[in-house]
N, C-alpha and C positions, 0 to 999 in steps of 0.2 A: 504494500500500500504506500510507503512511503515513495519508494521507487519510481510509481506512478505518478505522486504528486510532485516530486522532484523534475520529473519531465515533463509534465506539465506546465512548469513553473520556467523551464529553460525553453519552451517550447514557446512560452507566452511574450517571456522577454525576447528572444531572437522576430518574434514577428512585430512586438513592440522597434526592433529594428538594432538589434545586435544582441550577444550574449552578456552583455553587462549592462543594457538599457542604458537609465539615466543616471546610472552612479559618477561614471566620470567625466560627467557634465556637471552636476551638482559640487564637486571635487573641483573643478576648475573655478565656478564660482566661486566655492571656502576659498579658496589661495589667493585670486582678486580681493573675496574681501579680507585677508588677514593682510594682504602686501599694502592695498589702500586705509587699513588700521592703522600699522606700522610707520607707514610713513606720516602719517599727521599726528601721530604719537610725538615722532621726532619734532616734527614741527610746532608742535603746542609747546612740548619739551622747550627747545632750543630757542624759539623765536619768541619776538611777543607782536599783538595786532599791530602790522603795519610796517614791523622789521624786513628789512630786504637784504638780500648778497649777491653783488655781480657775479654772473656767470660769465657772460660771453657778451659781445658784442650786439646780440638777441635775444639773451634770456638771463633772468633771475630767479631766484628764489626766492619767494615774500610769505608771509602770512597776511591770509586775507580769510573774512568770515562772509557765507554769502546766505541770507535767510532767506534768498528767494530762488529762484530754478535757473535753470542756463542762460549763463548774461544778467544774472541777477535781477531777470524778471521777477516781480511783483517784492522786492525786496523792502521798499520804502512803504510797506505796508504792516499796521499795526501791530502783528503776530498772528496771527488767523492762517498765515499763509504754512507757516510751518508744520500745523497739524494735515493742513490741504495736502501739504506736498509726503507729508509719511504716507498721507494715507493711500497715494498715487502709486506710490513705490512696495508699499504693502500689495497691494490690488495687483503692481503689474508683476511682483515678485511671483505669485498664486498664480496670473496667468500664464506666466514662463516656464512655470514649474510643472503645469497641466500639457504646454506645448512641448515640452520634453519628453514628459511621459509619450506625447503620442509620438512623436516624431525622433525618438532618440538618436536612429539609423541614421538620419539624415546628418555628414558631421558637419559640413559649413554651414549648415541652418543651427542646428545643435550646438557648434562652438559662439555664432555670433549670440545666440539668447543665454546661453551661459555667461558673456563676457557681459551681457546687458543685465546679468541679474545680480552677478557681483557687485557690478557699479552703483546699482539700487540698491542695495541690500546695502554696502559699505555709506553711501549715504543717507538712508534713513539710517543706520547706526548714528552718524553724526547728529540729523534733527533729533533725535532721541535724549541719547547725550548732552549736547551743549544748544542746540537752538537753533545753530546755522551750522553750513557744513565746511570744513575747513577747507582753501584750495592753497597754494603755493605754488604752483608753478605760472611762469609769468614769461609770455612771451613778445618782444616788441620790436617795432622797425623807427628809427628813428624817434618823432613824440606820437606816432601810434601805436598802442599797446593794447593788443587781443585780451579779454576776461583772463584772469588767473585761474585755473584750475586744476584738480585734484587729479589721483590714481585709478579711483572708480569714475569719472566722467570720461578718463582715458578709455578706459575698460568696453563704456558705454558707446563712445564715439566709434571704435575699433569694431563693436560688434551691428552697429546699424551698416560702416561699411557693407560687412559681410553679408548683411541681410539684403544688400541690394545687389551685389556678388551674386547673391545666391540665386535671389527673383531674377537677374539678368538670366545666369545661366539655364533655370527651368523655363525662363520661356523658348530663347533658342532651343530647348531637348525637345521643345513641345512644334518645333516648325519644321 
């Protein structure tokens, strides 16, 4: 009996879309989020709000707190926004985590929502924690300077690539 149900169970996952389904997708997520902890550990550590250190000719390291979403929308707003934005990242954590289950097989669809759930997961850790999410990294040309931001928006950004990778490539499969 057990035998049965142990094939059943590898029988279920392989058509879920591999023999390990979504463990090492969820696995890649922990490590986004422990690498994007880590690093603004350092940075709360080390910096204080609004400390910077020349890197290069284009980039610094700063501490910056951002209580609103990419680009620091809606930031200039009361507090209200910070529970909005958990609870975005909660919601979209749950659907990424339902898109894996079904999709596990798939690995450039699989690796970008993975990398997308880290970066939400690591930054609601942050709204949770302190209020706003911590960013540091700072990129600029001249007196233009790109939003500063974190290890989980990297995460984020890298994995929407992929997702349009990926829709690129199924529709070519599909013509």
């Amino acid at each position: 009996m057990a035998t049965t149900r142990s094939t059943r169970s590898a029988s279920a996952s392989r058509s879920r879309g591999g023999s390990l389904g979504i463990w090492p997708w969820l696995g890649l997520a922990a490590i986004i989020v422990i690498i994007d902890q880590f690093t603004k550990t350092l940075i709360l550590g080390y910096y204080k709000l609004g400390d910077a250190t020349y890197v290069t000719s284009f980039f610094n390291v700063v501490r910056a707190h951002n209580t609103g979403a990419a680009f620091s929308f809606l930031a200039d707003h009361s507090g209200w926004q910070r529970w909005f934005f958990t609870a975005i990242g909660v919601a979209a954590a749950i659907f990424i985590v339902w898109m894996l289950r079904s999709h596990a097989g798939q690995k450039l669809f699989s690796f970008a929502m993975a990398c997308i759930l880290g970066g939400a997961i690591g930054n609601v850790v942050d709204r949770m924690m302190h209020g706003y999410v911590v960013d540091f990294l700072s990129f600029h040309a001249g007196n233009w300077y790109f939003p500063a931001f974190n290890a989980a928006d990297s995460a984020i950004t890298l994995g929407a690539i992929c997702l349009i990778v990926d829709e690129i490539r199924r529709v070519r499969r599909g013509k």
